[in-house]
SEFI-567938 format. One record per residue (C-alpha): residue in one letter; x, y, z. Coordinates in steps of 0.02 Angstrom, whole numbers, padded with zeros to 5 digits, always signed. Last residue first. Layout:
AXYZ/...
//
This chain:
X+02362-02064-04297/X+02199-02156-04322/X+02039-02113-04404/X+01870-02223-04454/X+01750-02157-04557/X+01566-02221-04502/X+01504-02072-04465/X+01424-01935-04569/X+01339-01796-04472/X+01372-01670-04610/X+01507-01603-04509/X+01610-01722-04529/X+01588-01892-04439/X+01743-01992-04324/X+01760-02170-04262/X+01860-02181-04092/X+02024-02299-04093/X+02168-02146-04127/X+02076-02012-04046/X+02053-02103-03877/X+02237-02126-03870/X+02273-01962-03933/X+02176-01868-03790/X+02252-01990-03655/X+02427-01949-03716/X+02381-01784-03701/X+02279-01805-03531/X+02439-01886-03451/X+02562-01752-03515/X+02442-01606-03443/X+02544-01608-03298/X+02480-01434-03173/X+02549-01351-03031/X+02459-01331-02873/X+02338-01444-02867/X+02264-01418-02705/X+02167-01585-02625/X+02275-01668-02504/X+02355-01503-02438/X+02463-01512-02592/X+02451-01607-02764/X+02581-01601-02889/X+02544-01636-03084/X+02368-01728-03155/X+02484-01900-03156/X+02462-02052-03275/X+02586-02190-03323/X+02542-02296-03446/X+02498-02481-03484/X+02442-02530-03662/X+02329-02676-03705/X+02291-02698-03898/X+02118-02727-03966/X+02081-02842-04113/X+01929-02879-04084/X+01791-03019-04150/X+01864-03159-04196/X+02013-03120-04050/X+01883-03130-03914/X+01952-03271-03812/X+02111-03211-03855/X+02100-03034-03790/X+02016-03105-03640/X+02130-03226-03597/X+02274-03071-03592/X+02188-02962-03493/X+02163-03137-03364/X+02335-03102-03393/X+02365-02933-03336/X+02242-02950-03199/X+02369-03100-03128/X+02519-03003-03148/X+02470-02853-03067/X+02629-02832-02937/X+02735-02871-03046/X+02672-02834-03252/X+02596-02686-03182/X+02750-02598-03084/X+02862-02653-03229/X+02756-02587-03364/X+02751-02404-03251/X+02936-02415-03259/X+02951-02415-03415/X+02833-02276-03454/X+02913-02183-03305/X+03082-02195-03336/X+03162-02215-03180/X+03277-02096-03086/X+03153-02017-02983/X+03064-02184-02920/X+02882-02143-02957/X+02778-02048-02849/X+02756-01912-03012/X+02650-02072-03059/X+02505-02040-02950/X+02399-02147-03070/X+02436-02311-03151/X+02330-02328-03324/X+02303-02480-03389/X+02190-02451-03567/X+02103-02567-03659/X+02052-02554-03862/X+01939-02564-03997/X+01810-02664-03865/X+01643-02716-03930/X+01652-02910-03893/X+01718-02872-03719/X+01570-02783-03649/X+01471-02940-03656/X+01391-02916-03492/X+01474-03081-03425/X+01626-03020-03476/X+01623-02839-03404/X+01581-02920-03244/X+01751-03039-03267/X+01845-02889-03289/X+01774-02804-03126/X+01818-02967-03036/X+02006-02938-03084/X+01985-02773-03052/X+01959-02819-02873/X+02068-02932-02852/X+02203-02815-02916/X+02159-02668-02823/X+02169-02755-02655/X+02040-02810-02559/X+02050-02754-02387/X+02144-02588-02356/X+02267-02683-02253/X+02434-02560-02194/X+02624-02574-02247/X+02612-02612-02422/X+02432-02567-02443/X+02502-02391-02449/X+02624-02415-02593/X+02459-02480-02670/X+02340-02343-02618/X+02520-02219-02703/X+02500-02320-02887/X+02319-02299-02882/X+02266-02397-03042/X+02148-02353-03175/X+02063-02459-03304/X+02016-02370-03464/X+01913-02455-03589/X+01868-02400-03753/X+01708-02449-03804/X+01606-02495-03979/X+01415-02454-03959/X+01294-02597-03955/X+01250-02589-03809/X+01325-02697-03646/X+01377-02597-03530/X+01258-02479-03531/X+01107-02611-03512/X+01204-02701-03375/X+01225-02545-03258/X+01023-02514-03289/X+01003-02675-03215/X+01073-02619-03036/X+01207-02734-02973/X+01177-02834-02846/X+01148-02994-02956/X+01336-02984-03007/X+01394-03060-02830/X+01397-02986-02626/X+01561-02941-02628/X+01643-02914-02785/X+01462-02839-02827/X+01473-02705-02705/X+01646-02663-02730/X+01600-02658-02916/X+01470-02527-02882/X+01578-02451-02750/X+01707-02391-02885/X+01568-02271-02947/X+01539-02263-03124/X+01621-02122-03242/X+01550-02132-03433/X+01602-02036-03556/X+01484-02060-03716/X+01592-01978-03874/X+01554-01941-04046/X+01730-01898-04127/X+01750-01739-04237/X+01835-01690-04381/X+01847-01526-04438/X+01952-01487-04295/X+02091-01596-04406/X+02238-01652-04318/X+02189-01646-04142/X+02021-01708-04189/X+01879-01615-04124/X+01774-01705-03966/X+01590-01696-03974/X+01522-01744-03798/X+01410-01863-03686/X+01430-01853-03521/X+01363-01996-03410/X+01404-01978-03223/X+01358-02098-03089/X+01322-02110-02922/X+01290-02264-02809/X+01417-02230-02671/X+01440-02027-02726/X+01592-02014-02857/X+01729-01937-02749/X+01746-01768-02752/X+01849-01679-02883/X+02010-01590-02860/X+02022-01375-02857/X+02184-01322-02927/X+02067-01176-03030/X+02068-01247-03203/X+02044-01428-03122/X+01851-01328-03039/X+01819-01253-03216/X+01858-01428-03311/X+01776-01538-03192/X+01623-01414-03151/X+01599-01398-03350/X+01603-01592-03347/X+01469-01626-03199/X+01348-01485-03274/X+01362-01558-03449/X+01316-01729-03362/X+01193-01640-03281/X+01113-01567-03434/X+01106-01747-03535/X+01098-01722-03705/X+01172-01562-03703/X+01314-01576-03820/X+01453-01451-03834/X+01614-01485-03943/X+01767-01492-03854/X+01933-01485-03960/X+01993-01295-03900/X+02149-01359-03841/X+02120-01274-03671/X+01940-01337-03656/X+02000-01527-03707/X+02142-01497-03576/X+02037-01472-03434/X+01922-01607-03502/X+02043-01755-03477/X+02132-01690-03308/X+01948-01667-03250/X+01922-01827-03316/X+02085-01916-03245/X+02053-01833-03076/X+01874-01926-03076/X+01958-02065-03100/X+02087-02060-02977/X+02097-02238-02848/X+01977-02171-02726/X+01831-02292-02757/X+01919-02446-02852/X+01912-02452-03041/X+01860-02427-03200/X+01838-02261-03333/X+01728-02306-03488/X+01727-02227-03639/X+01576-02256-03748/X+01610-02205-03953/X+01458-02163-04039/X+01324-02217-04147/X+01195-02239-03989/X+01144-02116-03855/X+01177-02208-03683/X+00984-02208-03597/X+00938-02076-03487/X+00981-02085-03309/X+00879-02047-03191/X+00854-02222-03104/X+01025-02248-03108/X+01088-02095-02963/X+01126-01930-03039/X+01280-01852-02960/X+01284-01643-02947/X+01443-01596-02827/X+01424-01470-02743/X+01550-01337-02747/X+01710-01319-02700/X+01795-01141-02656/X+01959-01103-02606/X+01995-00916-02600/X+02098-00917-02467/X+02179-01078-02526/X+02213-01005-02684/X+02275-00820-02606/X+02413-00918-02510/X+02462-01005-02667/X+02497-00848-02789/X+02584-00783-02600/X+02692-00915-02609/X+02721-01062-02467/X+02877-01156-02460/X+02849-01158-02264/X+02919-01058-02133/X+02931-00866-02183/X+02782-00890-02316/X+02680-00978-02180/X+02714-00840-02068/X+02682-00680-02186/X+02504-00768-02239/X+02461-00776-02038/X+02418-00889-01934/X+02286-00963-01787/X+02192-00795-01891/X+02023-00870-01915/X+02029-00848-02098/X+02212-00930-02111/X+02196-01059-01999/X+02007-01104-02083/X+02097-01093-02252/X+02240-01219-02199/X+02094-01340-02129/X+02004-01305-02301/X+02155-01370-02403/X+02189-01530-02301/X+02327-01528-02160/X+02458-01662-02116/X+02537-01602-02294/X+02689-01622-02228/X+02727-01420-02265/X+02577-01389-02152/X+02637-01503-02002/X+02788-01420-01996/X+02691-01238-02008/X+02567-01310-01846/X+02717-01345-01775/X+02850-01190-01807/X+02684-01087-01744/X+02680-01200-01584/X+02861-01187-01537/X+02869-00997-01582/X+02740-01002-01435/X+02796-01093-01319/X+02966-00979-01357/X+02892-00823-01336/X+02811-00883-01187/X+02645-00902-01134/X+02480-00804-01052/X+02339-00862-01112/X+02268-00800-01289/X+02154-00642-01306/X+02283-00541-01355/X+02360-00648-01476/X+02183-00709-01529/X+02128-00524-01555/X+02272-00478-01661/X+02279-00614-01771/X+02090-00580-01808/X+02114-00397-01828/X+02275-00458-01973/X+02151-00574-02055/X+02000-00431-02057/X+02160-00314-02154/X+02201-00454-02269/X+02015-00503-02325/X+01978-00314-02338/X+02122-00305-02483/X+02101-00454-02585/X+01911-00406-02602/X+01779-00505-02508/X+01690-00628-02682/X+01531-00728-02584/X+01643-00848-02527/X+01780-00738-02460/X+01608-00659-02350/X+01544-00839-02315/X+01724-00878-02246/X+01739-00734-02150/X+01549-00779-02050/X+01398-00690-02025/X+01301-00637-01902/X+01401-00695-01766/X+01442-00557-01680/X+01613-00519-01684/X+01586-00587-01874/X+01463-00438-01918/X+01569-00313-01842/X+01724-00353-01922/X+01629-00326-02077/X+01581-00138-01995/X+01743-00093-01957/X+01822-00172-02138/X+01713-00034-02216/X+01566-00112-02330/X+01544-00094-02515/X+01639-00269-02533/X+01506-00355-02443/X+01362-00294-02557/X+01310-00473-02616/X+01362-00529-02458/X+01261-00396-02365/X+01085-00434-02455/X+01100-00630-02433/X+01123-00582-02258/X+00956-00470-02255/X+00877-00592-02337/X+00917-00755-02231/X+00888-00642-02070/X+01007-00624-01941/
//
């Protein structure tokens, strides 16, 4: 089929009769997930479901009932594990290997969720590599977000700005449009349940913002947010600091004052228990620390964050903050005090405290679904940033310095 003609039907697809949509996948022409894409109506993408059942029942080999109660109970089993991402429990759904009424009758499945994953949409994701980037803008705060690819930071940011939008603290600032583009897909995409991708190999996001004080909207912080890829530091742990792109340096070491935040994948490091991932977090973050020293990040830090991730996996019974020191102060002993050497080998010029804290952006399904939402993390995040960044009035003054 022709680009334009096709481009014409999904813009129209919900003016069509379910006979003639049918038509159009029978065929080929176009597909049921380009039609939900392009905005099929609740209704229509029920009744095409229910043909598509239909026709692979019929169309199926001869079995019996029981095979084939034994393979639907399956493929549900498997779905309530969470053996399944998101889009493989769309394509089952849009293809008709099962229906909404089964997965409700045999998995904790609601219809509110059902029509999610039908509707499941991610878009691309728009990195910017070094060379692009413009320089940090100076006279703000930098907040940095560290560690291993995979371990949650881009979850913490969408967490971060999902709850900026809601509070109604963010402050636009278009400095750098696809940094604005990367944070308004964080936000919209969290708002939805939808998780961000991982940052690409040698990507990197800079998003500058305005963020209103809790206390005061009046009062707003000058912010540089700045996620770098974990694979940078992977890169470097391996093969040294010279592998690291310049322009990495000349962020890192500005004149701006910096917040830190170091994130650790509390459920990678159950993992590693009982499997090698190579390196472990710890090493690695360890190295990452002594980067940041070299660069002379550490003489402009107001303060360092631990943050564990995945914390709803904690123990049940424990209290989380506590228990989250624990973890750290175990099993990361040796980061914590080369933390520690830091802090006192910069003590003339900072007087930054260390704080570990549990983070979690609420319960995950399907490996990338969010289906119900902790905003305790980003608060506590929120206020944390709030209480060490400098803040101006409107006037554009800065310099005043605001704590809670």
């Amino acid at each position: 089929m022709d680009k334009i003609v096709k481009q014409q039907i999904l813009q129209e697809v919900n003016d069509l009769e379910v006979s003639d949509l049918m038509g159009l996948i029978n065929e080929g022409d176009i597909r049921l997930e380009e039609m939900v894409d392009a905005g099929l109506e609740r209704g229509k993408l029920t009744a095409i479901q229910t043909e598509l059942n239909q026709v692979r029942i019929e169309s199926a080999p001869p079995v019996s009932s029981q095979d084939a109660y034994d393979e639907l109970k399956g493929i549900c089993t498997s779905i309530e594990n969470d053996e399944y991402d998101v889009l493989e429990v769309r394509n089952f759904l849009l293809n008709g290997v099962i229906t909404p009424e089964q997965l409700k009758q045999y998995t904790s499945m609601t219809d509110e969720i059902i029509e999610r994953i039908n509707y499941y949409q991610k878009a691309e994701t728009p990195f910017t590599d070094w060379t692009n980037l413009p320089p940090l803008q100076l006279n703000r705060t930098d907040i940095y977000f560290l560690g291993q690819p995979g371990s949650g930071k881009s979850c913490v940011l969408g967490s971060l700005f999902y709850y900026f939008d809601k509070k109604g603290l963010l402050a636009e600032n278009m400095q750098n449009q696809i940094g604005t583009l990367y944070r308004n897909q964080l936000k919209d995409e969290f708002g939805y349940g939808i998780l961000p991708d991982s940052t690409a190999v040698d990507g990197v996001n800079y998003m500058p913002i305005e963020l209103r004080n809790l206390k005061d909207t009046k009062l707003k912080h000058p912010l540089n947010f700045v996620e770098m890829s974990g694979e940078i530091f992977d890169k470097a742990y391996e093969k040294g600091i010279q592998s690291i792109h310049p322009k990495v340096k000349e962020y890192l070491s500005n004149k701006n004052r910096k917040i830190l935040f170091f994130i650790i994948d509390y459920d990678l490091h159950k993992r590693s228990e009982k499997m090698s991932f190579g390196a472990g977090q710890a090493s690695k973050l360890t190295a990452v620390l002594e980067i940041l020293d070299n660069y002379g990040t550490l003489t402009k830090v107001d303060s360092i964050y631990v943050l564990v991730t995945k914390s709803d996996l904690f123990p049940a019974e424990r209290d989380k903050v506590e228990y989250a020191n624990e973890f750290i102060n175990t099993f990361y002993l040796n980061f914590v005090n080369n933390l520690k050497d830091k802090k006192q080998k910069y003590a003339n010029k900072n007087s930054f405290k260390i704080t570990i804290y549990p983070f979690t952006i609420g319960n995950v399904k399907f490996k990338s679904l969010l289906v119900t939402n902790d905003t305790s993390g980003a608060e506590f995040a929120t206020k944390a940033i709030q209480k060490h960044a400098f803040v101006g009035k409107e006037s554009g003054f800065f310099g005043k310095i605001f704590g809670n």
